[in-house]
Wavefront OBJ file of the C-alpha trace (Angstrom):
o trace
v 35.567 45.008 36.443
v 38.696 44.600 34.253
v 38.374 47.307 32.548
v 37.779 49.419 35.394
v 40.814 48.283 37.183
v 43.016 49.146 34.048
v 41.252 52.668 34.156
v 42.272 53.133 37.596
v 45.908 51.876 37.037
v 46.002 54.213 33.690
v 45.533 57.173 36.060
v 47.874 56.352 38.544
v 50.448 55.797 36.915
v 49.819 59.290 35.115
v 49.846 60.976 38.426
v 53.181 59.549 39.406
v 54.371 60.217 35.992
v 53.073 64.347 35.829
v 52.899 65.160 39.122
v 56.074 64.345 41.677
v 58.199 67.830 41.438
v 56.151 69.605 39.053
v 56.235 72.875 40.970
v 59.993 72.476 41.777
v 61.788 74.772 38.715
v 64.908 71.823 39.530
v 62.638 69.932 37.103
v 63.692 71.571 33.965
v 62.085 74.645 32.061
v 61.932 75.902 28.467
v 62.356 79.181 27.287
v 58.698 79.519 26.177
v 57.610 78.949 29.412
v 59.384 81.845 30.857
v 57.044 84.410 29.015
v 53.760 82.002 30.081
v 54.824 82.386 33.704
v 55.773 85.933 33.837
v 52.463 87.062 32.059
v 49.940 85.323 34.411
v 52.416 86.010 37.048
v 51.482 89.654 36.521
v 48.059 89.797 35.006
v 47.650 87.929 38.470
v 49.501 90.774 40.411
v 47.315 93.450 38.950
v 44.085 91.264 39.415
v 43.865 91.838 35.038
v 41.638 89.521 33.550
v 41.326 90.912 29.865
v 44.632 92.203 28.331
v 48.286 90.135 28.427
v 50.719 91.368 29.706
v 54.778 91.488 30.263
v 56.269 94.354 32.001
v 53.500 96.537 31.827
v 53.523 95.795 27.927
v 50.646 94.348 26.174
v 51.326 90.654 25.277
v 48.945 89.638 22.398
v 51.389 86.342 21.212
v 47.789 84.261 22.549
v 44.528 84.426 23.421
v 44.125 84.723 27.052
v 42.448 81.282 27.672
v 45.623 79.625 29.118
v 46.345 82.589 31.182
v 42.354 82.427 32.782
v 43.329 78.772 34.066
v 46.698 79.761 35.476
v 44.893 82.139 37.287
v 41.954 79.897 38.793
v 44.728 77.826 40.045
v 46.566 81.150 41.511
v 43.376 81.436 43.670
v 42.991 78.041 44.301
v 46.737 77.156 45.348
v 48.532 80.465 45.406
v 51.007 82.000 42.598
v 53.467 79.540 42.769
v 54.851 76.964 39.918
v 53.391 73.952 40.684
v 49.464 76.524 40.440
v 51.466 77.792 37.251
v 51.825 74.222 35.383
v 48.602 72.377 36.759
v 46.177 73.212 34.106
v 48.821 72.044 31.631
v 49.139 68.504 33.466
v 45.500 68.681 33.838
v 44.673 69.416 30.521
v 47.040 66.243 29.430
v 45.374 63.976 31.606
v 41.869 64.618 30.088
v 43.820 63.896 26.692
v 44.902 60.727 27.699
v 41.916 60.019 29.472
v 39.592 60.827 25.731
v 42.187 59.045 23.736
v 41.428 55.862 26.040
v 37.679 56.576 25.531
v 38.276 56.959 21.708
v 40.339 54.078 20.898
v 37.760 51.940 23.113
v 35.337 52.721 21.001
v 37.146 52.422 17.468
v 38.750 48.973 17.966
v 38.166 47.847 21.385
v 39.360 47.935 25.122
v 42.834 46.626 24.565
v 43.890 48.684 22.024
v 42.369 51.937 23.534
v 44.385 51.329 27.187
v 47.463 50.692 24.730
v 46.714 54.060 22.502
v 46.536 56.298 25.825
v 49.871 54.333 27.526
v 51.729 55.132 24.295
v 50.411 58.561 23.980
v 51.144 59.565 28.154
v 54.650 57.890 27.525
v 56.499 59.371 24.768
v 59.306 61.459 25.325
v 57.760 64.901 23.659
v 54.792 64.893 26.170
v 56.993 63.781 29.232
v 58.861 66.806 29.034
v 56.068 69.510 27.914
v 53.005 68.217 29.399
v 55.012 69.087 32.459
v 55.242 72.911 31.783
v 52.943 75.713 31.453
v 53.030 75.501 28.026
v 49.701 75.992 25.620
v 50.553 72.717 23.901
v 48.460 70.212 25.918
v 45.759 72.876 25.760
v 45.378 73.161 22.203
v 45.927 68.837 22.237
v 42.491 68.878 24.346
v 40.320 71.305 21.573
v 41.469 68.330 19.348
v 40.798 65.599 21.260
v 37.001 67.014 22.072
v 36.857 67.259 18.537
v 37.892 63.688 17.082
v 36.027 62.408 19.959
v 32.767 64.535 19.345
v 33.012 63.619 15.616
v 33.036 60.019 15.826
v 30.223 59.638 18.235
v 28.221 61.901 15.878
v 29.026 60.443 12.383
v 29.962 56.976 13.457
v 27.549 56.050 16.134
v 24.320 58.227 14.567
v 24.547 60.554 17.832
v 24.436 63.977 15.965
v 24.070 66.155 18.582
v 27.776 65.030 20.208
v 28.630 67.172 16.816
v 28.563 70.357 19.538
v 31.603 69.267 21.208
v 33.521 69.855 18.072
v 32.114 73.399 18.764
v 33.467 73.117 22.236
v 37.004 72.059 21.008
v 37.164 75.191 18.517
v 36.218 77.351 21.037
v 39.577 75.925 23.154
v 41.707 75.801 20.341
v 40.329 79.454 19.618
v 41.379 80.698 22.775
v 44.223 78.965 23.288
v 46.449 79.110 19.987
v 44.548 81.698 17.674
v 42.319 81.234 14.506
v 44.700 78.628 13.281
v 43.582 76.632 16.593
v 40.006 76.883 14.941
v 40.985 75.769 11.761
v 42.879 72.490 13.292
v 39.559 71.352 14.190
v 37.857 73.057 11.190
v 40.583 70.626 9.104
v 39.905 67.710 11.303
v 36.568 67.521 11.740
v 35.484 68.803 8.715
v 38.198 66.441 6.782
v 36.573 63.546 8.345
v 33.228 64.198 7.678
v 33.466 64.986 3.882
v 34.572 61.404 3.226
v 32.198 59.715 5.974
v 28.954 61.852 6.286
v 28.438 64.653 4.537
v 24.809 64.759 5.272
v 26.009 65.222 8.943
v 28.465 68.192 7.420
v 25.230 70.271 6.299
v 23.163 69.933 8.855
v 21.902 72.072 12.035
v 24.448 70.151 14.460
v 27.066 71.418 11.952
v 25.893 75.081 12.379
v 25.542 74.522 16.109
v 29.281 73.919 16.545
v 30.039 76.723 14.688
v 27.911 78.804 16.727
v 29.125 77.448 19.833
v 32.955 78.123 18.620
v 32.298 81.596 17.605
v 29.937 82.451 20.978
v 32.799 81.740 22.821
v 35.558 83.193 21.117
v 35.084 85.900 19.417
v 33.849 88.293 22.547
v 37.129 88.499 23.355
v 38.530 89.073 19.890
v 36.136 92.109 19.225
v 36.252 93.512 22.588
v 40.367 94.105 21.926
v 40.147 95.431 18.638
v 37.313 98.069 19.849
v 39.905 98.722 23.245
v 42.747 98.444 21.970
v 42.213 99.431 18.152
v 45.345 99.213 15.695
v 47.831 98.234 18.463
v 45.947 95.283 18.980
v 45.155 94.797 15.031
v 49.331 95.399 14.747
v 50.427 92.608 17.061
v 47.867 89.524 17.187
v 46.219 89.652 13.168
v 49.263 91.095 11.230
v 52.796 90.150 13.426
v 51.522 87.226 15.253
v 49.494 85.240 12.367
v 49.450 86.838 8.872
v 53.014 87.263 8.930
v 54.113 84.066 9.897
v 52.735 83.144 6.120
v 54.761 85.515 4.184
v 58.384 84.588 4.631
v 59.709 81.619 2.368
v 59.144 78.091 3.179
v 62.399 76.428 4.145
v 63.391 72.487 3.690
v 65.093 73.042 7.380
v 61.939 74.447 8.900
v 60.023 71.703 7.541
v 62.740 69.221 8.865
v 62.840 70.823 12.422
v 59.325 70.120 12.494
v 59.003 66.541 11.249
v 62.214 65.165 12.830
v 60.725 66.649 15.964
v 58.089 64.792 15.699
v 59.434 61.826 15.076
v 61.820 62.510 18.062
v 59.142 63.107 20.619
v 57.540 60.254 19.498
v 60.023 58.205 20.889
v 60.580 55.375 22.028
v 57.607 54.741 20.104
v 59.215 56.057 16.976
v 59.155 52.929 15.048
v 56.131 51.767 16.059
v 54.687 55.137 14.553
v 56.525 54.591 11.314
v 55.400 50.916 10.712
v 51.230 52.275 11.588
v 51.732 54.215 8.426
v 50.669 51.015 6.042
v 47.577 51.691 7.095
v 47.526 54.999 5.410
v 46.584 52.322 1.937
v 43.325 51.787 3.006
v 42.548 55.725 4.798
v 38.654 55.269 3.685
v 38.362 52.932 7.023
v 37.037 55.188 9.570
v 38.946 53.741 12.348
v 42.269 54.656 9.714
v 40.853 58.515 8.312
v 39.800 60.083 11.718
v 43.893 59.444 13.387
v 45.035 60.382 9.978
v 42.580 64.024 9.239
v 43.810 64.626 12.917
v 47.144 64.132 12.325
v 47.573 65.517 9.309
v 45.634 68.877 10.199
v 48.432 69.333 12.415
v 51.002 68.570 10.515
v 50.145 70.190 7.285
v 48.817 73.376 9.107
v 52.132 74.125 10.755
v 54.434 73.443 7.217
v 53.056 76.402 5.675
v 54.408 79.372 8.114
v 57.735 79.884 8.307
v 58.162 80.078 11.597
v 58.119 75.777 13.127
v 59.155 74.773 16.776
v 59.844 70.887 16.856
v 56.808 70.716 19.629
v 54.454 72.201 17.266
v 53.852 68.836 16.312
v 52.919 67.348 20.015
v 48.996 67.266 19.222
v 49.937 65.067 16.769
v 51.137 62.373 18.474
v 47.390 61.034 20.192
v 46.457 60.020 16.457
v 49.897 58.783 15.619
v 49.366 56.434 18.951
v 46.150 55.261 17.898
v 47.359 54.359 14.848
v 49.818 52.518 16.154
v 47.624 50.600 18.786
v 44.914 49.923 15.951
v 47.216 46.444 14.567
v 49.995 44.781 15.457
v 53.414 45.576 14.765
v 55.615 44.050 12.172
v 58.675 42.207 13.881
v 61.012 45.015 12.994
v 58.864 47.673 14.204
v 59.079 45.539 17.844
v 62.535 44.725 17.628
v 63.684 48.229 16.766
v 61.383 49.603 19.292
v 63.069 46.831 22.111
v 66.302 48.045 21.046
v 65.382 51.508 21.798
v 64.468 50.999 25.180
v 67.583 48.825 25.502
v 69.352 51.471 24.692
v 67.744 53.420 27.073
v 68.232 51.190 30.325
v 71.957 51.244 28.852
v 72.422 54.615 28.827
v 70.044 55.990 31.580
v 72.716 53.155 33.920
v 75.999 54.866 32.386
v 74.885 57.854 34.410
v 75.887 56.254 37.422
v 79.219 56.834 36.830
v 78.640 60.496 37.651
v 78.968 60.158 41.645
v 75.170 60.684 42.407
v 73.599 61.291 45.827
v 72.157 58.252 47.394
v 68.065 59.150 46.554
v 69.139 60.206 42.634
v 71.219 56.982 41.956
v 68.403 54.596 43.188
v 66.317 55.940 41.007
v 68.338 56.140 37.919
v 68.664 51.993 39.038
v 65.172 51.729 38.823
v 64.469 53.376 35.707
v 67.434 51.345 33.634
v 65.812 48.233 35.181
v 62.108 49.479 33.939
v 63.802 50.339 30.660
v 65.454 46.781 30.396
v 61.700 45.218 31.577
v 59.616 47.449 28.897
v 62.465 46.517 26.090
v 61.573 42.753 27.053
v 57.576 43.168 26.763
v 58.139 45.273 23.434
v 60.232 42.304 21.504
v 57.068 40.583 22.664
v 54.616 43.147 21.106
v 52.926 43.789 24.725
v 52.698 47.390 23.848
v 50.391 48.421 27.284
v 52.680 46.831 29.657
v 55.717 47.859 28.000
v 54.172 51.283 27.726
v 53.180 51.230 31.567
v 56.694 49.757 32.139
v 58.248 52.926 30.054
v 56.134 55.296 32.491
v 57.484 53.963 35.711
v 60.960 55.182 34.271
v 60.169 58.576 32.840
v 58.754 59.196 36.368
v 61.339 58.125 38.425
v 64.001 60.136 36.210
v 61.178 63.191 36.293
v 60.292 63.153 39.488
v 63.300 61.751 41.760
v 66.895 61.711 39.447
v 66.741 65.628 37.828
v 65.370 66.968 40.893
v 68.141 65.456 42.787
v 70.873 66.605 40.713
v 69.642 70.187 39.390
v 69.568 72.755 41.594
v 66.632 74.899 41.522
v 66.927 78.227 39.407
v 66.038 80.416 42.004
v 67.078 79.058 45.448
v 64.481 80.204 48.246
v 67.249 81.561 50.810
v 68.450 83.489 47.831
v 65.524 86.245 47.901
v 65.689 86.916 51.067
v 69.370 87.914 50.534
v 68.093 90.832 48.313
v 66.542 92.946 51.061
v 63.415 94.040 49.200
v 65.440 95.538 46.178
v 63.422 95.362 43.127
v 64.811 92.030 41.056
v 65.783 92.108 37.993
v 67.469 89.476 35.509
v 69.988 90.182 32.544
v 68.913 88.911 29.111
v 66.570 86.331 30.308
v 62.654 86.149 30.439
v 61.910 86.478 34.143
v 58.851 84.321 34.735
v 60.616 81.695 36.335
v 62.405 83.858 38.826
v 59.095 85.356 39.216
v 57.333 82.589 40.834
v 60.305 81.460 42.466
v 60.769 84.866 44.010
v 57.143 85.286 45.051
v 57.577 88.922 43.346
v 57.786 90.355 40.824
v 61.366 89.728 38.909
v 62.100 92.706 35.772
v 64.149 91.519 32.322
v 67.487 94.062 31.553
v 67.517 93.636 27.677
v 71.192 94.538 28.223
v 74.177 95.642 29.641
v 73.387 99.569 29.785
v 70.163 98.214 31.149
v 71.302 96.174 33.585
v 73.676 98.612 35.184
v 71.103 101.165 35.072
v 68.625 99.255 37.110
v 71.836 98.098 39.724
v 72.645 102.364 39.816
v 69.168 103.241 41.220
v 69.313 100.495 43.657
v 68.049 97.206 41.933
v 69.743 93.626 42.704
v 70.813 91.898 39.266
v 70.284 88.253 39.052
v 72.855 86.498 36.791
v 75.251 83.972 35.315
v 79.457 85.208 36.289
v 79.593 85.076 31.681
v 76.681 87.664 32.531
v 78.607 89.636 35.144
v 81.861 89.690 32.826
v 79.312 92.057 30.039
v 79.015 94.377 32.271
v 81.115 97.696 32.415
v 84.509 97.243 34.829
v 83.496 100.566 36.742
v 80.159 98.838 37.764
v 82.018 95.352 38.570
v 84.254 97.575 40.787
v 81.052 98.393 42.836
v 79.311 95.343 43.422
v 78.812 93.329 45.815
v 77.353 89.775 46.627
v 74.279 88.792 48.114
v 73.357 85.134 47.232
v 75.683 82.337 44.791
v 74.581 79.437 43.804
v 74.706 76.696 41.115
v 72.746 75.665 38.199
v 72.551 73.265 35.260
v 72.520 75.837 32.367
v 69.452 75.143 29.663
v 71.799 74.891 26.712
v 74.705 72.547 27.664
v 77.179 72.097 25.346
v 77.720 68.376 24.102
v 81.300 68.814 25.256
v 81.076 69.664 28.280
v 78.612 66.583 29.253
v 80.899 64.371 27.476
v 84.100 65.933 29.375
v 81.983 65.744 33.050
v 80.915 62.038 32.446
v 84.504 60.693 31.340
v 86.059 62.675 34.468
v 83.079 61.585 36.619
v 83.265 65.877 37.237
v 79.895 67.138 38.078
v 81.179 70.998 38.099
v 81.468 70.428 34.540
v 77.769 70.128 34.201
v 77.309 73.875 36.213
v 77.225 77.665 36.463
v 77.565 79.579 39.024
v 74.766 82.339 39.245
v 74.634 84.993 42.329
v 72.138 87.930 43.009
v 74.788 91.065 42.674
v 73.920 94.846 43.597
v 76.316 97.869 43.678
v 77.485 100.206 46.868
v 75.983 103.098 47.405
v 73.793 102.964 44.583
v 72.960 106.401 42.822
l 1 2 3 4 5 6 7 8 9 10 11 12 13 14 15 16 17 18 19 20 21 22 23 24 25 26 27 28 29 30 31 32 33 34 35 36 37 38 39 40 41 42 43 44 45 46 47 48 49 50 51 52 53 54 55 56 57 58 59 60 61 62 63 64 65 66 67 68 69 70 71 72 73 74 75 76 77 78 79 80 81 82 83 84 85 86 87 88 89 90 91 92 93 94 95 96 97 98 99 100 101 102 103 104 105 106 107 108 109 110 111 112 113 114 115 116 117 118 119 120 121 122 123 124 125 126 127 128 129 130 131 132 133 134 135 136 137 138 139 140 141 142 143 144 145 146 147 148 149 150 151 152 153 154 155 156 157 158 159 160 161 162 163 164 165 166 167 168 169 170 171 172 173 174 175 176 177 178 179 180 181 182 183 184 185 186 187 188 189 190 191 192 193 194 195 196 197 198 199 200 201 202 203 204 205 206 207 208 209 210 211 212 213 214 215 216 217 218 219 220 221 222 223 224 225 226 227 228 229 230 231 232 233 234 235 236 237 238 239 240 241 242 243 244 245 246 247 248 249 250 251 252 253 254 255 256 257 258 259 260 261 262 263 264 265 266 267 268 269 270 271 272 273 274 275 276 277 278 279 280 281 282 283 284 285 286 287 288 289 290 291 292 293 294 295 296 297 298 299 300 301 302 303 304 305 306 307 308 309 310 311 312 313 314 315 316 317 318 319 320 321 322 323 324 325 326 327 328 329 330 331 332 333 334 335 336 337 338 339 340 341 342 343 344 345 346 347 348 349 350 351 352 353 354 355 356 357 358 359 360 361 362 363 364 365 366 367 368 369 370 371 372 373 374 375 376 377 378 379 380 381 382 383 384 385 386 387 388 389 390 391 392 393 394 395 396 397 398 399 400 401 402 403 404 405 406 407 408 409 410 411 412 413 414 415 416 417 418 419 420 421 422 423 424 425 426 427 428 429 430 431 432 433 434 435 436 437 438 439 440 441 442 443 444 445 446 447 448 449 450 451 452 453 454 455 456 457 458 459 460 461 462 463 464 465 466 467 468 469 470 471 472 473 474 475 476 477 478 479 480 481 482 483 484 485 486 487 488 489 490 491 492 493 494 495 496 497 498 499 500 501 502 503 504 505 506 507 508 509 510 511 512 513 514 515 516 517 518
């Protein structure tokens, strides 16, 4: 009965945590994102079900897996955001939900409700779990897998071996053949040191059948469509490349430090699990650690590292963490951090905040200042829970309040049916927000070429200024409005907070089109 309650309250707190403004574009993007949107967006448009596209242009970067579920949702709920990041959040949820399950099952009920708290409330998952991003995709292939190995090799249940087949196949789909060889690494890792027996036998071959039956139709069937464009772009530009350019200490920094950094506030904690690494022959130690480190190792050797490439790493790291108890320092520097954060989350007030946004920065530095309490006191879950309540009330009530949306809805309207367009910016927000579809200008001569034969140009005034003064002569307004720009610099916040100057913090953007066009 317990444990069913704590189930229960696990789940709703991840609802109020992922979804309260998800489909509101006020809640913060990333430039990513912009190309996910805009390619479902139109392979929605032209009912396409098979090739990726953006702007007519075949868009090989990923398999089309992620695209398929924005889509469902599109017909479920209509091509709007919130359709747009719902399989993400969903796909999160059953992450959380199978890292609970796991860590049940590996060292008991408490720990497991503490491992899935942990892994719902760091800071890295807060944010991108949030956006139609592939990340929390390619974190579920993984989780099937660890999950579908342990029952297998640790509870004598071979046949549960065929959801590692089942993972591969997502991971296939979703990030490539380096998604297949995550789990390949993982699974596989595990397995040599535990059970090889298990390794050789027919279950083994069955999840390799199952990963390849679902994967590689789609793989073949673009090659023999698409031939040596498709060879060109996916195999050579998007994968093999990315292995032949040098290996770079910053590239391997911006990938571990953003680890560590989304990992927060559970940063420390993370850092003290790592004793355990003496005694990886424990199976409860080597499955976290073969899934962490297939992540982890994978994405050092290309070139090419994004500090989230190393989200799906962060469900092991949690279960790691929930496995013992923290040294003191671990928990003191871990209370400290959330200290911190109630500090600093309540030095936003000074920013004069409307009345719904200010409550709920309150709230969250006084769930801060409660978590920081339970985490001197190594009561991780609580603390965790504690943590959540915050990060929701900041996502969900304070940004919302305080960042305009990028794409006001009384600003289309204002365009009259002129084909959109944006300068120098992936359109797949504007897209959605727009409710049509919204074309990228590469650049100036592009831009004015597209206002000339009648288009509206949506852009920043710095934007405006690039383009030629005979076209800046001609234009006129149709829509203004503000926005929090995504790359603010440090100064500028700093300068706005001491002056308690909100205009500081904004742009001005405006849908523009000339007289008379051509």
């Amino acid at each position: 009965m317990l444990a069913g309650m704590r189930r229960a309250g696990l789940l709703l707190l991840l609802l109020a945590l992922y979804l309260p403004a998800l489909g509101n574009s006020a809640s913060g993007t990333h430039p990513d994102e912009a190309w996910h949107l805009g390619t479902s967006a139109e392979m929605q448009a032209k009912g396409e079900w098979f090739t990726p596209t953006l702007d007519d242009v075949p868009n090989w970067y990923k398999p089309p897996l992620f695209y398929w579920s924005e889509r469902v949702a599109y017909g479920l709920l209509g091509t709007n955001l919130l359709a747009a990041r719902l399989p993400s959040v969903l796909a999160f949820l059953a992450v959380v939900l199978l890292v609970l399950a796991l860590g049940r099952r590996m060292y008991g009920d408490a720990a497991g409700l503490a491992a899935a708290l942990l892994t719902a409330t760091t800071f890295g998952w807060v944010k991108y779990a949030r956006l139609a991003m592939m990340d929390s995709s390619m974190a579920l292939g993984l989780a099937l897998a660890a999950y579908g190995t342990w029952r297998a090799s640790e509870e004598d249940r071979p046949p549960w071996l065929l959801l590692v087949g089942a993972g591969a196949a997502v991971d296939f789909m979703v990030k490539g053949p380096v998604g297949a060889v995550l789990v390949l690494l993982l699974s596989g890792g595990f397995l040599v040191v535990r059970n090889r027996p298990l390794l050789l036998s027919r279950w083994t071959v069955g999840a390799f059948l199952i990963g390849a039956a679902a994967g590689l139709p789609w793989y073949v069937a673009s090659f023999a469509v698409h031939g040596r464009a498709f060879y060109d772009f996916f195999v050579v530009a998007q994968n093999y490349d990315r292995f032949m350019h040098p290996w770079t200490l910053r590239g391997e920094a911006t990938l571990l430090v953003g680890f560590l950094v989304f990992s927060a506030p559970w940063t420390f904690l993370l850092l003290a699990s790592l004793r355990q690494l003496r005694t990886w022959r424990e199976p409860g130690v080597l499955l976290p650690l073969a899934w962490m480190s297939s992540v982890l190792v994978t994405f050092t050797i290309p070139s090419l590292k994004w500090p989230h490439y190393g989200l799906t790493a962060i469900p092991p790291a949690m279960l790691l963490v929930a496995r013992l108890p923290a040294p003191r320092w671990a928990r003191a520097a871990t209370g400290t951090t959330l200290a911190l954060l109630a500090v600093g989350v309540l030095l936003a007030e000074r920013w004069p905040l409307p009345g719904v946004p200010a409550l709920a920065l309150a709230a969250a530095s006084l769930a801060f200042a409660a978590s920081s309490a339970l985490a001197f006191r190594s009561r991780l879950a609580p603390s965790a829970a504690l943590a959540g309540v915050a990060f929701a009330l900041l996502m969900g009530l304070f940004i919302p309040g305080v960042n305009p949306p990028a794409l006001p809805p009384e600003a289309v309207p204002a365009a009259a049916g002129r084909p959109l367009w944006v300068y120098d910016t992936t359109p797949g927000l504007f897209t959605l927000a727009a409710g049509r579809p919204v074309r990228r200008a590469w650049d100036a001569t592009q831009a004015e070429g597209a206002l000339r034969a009648g288009g509206a140009l949506i852009a920043s005034e710095s934007q405006v200024e690039r383009l030629s003064p005979t076209v800046r002569g001609r234009l006129q307004e149709l829509a203004r409005w503000r926005r929090i720009p995504g790359y603010l610099p440090e100064v500028r916040a700093w300068r706005s907070w001491r002056d308690r100057n909100p205009d500081e913090l904004y742009e001005w953007m405006s849908i523009v089109a000339v007289r008379n066009p051509e």
